[in-house]
LODREN-219486 format. One record per residue: residue in one letter; x, y, z of N, C-alpha, C, O in turn. Coordinates in steps of 0.1 Angstrom, whole numbers, plus 2048, in hexadecimal, padded with zeros to 3 digits. Layout:
BEGIN
R balum nX nY nZ caX caY caZ cX cY cZ oX oY oZ
R a X Y Z X Y Z X Y Z X Y Z
...
This chain:
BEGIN
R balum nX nY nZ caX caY caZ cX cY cZ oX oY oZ
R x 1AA DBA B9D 1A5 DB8 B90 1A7 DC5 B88 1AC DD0 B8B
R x 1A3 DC0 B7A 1A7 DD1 B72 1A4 DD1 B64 1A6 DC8 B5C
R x 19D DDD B61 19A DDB B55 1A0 DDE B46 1AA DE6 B44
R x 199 DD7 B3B 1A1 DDA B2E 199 DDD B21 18D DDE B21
R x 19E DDE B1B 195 DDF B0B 19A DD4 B03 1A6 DD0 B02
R x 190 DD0 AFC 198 DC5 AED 18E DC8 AE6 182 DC9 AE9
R x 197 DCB ADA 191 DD1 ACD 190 DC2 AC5 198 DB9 AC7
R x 182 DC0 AB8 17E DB6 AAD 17D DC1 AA2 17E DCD AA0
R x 17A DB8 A9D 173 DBA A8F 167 DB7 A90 167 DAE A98
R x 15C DBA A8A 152 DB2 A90 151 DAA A81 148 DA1 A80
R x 159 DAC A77 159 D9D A6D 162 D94 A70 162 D89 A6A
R x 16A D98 A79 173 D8B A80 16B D86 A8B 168 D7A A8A
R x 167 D8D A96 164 D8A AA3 159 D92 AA9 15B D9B AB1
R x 14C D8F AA4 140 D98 AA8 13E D98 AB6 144 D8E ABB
R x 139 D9F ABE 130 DA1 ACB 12A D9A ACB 12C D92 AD4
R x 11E D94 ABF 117 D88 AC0 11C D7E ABF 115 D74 AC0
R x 129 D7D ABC 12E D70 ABE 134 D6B ACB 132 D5F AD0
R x 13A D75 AD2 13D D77 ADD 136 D72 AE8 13A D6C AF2
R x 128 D76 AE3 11C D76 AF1 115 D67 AED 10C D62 AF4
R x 11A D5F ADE 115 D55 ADD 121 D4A AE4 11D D3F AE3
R x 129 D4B AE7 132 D46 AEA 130 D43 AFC 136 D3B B04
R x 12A D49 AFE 121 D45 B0D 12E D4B B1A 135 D55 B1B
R x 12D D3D B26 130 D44 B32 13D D3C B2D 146 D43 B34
R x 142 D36 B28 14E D2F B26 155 D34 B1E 15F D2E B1B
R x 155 D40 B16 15A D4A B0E 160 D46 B03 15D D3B AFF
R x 16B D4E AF9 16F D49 AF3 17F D52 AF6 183 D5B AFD
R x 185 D4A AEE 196 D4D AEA 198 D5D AE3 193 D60 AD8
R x 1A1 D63 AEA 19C D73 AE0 1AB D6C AD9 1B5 D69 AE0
R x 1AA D6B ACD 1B7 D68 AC6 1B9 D71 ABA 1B2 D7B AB7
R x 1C3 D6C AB6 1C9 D75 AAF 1D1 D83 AAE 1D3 D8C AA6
R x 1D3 D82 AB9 1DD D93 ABD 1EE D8D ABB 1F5 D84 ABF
R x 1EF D95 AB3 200 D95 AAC 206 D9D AB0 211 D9E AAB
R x 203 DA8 ABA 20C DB2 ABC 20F DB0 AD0 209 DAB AD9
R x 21D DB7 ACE 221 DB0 AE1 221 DBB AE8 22A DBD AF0
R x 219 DC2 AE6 215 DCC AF3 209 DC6 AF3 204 DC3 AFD
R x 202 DC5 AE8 1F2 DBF AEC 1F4 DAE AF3 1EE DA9 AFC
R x 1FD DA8 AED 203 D9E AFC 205 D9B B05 201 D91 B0C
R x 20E DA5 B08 20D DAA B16 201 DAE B1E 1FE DAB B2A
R x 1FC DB3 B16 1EF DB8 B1F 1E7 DAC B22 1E5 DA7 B2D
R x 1E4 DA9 B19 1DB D98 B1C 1E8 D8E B25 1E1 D85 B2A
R x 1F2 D8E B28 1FD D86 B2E 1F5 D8D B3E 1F1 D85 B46
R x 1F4 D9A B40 1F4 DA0 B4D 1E4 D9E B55 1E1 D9E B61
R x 1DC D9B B48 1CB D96 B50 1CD D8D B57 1D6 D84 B55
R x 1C0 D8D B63 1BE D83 B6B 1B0 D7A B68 1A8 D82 B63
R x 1AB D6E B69 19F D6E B68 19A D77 B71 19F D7B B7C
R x 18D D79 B6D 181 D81 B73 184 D93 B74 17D D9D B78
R x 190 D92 B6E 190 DA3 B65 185 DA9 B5A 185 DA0 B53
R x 17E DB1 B55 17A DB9 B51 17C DBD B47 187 DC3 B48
R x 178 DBE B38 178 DC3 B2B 16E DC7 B25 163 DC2 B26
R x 173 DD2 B1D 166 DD5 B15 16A DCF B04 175 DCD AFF
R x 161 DCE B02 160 DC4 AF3 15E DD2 AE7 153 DD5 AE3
R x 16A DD7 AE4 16A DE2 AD8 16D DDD ACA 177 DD7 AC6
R x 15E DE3 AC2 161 DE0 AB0 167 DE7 AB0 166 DF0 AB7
R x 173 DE5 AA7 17F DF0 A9E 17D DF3 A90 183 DFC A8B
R x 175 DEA A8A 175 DEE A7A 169 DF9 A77 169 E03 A7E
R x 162 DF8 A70 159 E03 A6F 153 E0F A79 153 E1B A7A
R x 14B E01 A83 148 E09 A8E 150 E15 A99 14D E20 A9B
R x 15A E0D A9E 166 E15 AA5 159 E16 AB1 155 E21 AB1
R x 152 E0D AB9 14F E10 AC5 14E E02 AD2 150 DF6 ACF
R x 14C E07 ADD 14A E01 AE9 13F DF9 AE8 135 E00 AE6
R x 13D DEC AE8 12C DE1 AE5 12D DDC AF3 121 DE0 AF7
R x 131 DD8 AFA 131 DCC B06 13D DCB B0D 149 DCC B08
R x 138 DC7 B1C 143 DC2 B23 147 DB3 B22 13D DAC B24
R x 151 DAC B20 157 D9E B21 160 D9E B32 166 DA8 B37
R x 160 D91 B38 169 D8B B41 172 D86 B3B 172 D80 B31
R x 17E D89 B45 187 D7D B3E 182 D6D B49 182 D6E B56
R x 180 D63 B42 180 D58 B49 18C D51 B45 189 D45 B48
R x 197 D50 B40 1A2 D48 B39 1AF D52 B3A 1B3 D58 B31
R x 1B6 D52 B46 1C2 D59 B44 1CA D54 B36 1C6 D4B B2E
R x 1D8 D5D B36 1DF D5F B27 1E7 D4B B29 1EC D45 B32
R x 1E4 D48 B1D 1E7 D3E B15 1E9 D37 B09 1E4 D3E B00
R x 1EE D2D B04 1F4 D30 AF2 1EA D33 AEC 1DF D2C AED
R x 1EA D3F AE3 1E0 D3F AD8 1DE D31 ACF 1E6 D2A ACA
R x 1D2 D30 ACE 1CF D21 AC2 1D2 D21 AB8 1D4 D18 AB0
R x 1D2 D30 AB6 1D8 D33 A9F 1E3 D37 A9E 1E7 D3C A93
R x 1EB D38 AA8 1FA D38 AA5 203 D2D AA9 206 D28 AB3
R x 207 D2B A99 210 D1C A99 21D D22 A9E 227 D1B A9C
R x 21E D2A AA2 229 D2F AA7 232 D2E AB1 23F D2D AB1
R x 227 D2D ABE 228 D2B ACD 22A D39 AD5 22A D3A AE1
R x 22B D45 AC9 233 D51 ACE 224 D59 AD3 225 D63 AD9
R x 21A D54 AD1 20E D63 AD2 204 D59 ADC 204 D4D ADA
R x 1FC D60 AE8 1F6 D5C AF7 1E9 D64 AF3 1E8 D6E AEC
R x 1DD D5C AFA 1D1 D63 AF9 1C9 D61 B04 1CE D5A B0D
R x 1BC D66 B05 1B9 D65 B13 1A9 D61 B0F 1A3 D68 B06
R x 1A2 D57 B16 190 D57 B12 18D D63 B1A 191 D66 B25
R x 183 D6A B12 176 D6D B1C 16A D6B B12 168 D68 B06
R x 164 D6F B1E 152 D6B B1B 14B D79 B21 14D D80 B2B
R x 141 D79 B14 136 D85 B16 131 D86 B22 12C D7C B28
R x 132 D94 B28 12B D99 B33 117 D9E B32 10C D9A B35
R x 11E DAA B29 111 DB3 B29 112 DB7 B1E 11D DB6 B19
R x 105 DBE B14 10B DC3 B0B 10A DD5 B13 105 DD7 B1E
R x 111 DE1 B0A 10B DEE B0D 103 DF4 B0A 105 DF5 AFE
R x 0F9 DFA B0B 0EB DFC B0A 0EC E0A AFC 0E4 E10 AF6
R x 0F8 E0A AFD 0F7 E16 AF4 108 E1C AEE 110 E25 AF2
R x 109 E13 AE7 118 E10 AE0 11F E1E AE4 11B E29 AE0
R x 12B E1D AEC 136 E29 AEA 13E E2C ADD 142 E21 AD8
R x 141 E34 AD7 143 E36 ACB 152 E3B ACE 151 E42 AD8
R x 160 E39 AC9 167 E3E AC6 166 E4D AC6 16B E53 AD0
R x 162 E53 ABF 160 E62 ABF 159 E68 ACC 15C E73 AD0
R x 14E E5E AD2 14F E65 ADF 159 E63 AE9 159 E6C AF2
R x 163 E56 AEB 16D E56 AF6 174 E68 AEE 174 E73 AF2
R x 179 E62 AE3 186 E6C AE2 17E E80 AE6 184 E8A AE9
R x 173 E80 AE6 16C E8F AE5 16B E90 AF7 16B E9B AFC
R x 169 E84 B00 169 E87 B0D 173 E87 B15 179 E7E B18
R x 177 E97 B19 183 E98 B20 185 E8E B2C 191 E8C B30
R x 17C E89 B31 182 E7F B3C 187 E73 B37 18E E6A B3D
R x 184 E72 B2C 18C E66 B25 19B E68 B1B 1A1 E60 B14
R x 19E E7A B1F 1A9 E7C B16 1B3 E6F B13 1B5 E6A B08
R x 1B7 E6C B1C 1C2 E65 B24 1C1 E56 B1D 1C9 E4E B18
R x 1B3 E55 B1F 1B4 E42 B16 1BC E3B B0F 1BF E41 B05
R x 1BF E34 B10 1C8 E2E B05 1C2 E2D AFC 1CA E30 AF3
R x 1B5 E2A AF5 1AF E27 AEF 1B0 E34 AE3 1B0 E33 AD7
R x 1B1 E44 AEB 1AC E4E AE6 1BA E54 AE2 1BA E5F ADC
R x 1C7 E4C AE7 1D3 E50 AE1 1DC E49 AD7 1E4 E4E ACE
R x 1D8 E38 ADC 1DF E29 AD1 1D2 E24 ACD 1CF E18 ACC
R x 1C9 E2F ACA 1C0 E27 ABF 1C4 E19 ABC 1BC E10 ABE
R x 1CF E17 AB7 1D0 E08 AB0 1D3 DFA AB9 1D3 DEF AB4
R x 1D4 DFE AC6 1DA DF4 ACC 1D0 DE8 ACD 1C8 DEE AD5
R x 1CB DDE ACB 1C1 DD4 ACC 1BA DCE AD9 1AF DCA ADA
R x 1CC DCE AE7 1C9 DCA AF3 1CD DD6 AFD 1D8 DD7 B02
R x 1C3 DDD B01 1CA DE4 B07 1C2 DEA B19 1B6 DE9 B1B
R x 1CB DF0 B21 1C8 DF2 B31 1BA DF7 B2D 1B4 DF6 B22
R x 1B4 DFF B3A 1A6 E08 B3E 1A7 E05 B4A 1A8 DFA B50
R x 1A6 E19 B4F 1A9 E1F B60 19A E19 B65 190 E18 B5E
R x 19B E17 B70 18C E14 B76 183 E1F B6F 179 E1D B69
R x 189 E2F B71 17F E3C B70 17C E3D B61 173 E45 B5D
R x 183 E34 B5B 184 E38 B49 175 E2C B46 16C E2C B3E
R x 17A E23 B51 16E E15 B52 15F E19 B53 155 E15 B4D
R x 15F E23 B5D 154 E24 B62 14D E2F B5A 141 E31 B5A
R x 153 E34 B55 152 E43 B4C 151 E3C B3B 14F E44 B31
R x 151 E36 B3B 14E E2B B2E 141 E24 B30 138 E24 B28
R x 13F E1D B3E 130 E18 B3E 123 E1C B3D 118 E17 B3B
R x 12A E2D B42 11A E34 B48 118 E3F B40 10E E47 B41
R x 126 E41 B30 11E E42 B24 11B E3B B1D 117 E40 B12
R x 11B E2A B1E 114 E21 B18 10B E1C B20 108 E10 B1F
R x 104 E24 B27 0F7 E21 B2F 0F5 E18 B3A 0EB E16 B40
R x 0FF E13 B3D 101 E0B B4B 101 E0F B57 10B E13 B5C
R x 0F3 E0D B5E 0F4 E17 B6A 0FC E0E B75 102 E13 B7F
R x 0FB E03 B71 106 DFC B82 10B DF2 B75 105 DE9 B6F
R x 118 DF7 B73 120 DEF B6B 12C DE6 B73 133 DEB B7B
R x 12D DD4 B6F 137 DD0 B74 140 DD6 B79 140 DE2 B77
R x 148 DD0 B80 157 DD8 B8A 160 DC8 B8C 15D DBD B90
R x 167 DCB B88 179 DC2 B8B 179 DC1 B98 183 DBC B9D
């Protein structure tokens, strides 16, 4: 198993919509770019994500599963763009903020903390666990 990040908006795609969306999840759609494709092409169900705002906020809210390996996106009449369900885990007890990954040297390395922009992207187990237990998760999921 292995974990990842996927970035919303939370006026596209809130946390609370996320966690209303229950154990049956929803479709993360709309990723137009093919490295964030790929990435979602490489999950398995019962992989591991954390659910990150990108617009104002810029932080860590909740972990999501994937329950829906990669399959056609629904809003692309295209056939060219794959998406994957997950469904709300947990939320984090105390949002990670952008500014604190990029300020914590054990997270130099992040992807998060170097392609800012990427939407779908990896997380090392140690970057995983180092993300939970500064969002307050003393026994955080595992892949």
């Amino acid at each position: 198993m292995a974990y990842w990040l996927l970035k919303s908006e939370a006026e596209t795609w809130s946390w609370a919509q996320q966690e209303k969306a229950g154990a049956k999840g929803a479709e993360w759609t709309g990723v137009r770019n093919f490295q964030a494709r790929n990435n979602m092409r490489a999950m398995k169900k019962g992989d591991l994500g954390f659910f990150y705002l990108s617009g104002a906020d810029k932080c860590v809210v909740g972990i999501v599963k994937v329950v829906k390996a990669a399959h056609p996106d629904s809003t692309d009449a295209t056939g060219q763009w794959e998406c994957v369900d997950v469904a709300a885990v947990t939320d984090l007890p105390k949002p990670v903020t952008l500014a604190a990954i990029k300020a914590n040297p054990k997270l130099k390395n992040m992807v998060l903390a170097r392609v800012s922009r990427l939407s779908v992207q990896p997380v090392s187990s140690q970057e995983w666990s180092m993300i939970c237990k500064l969002g307050g998760l003393a026994d955080p999921p595992q892949a």
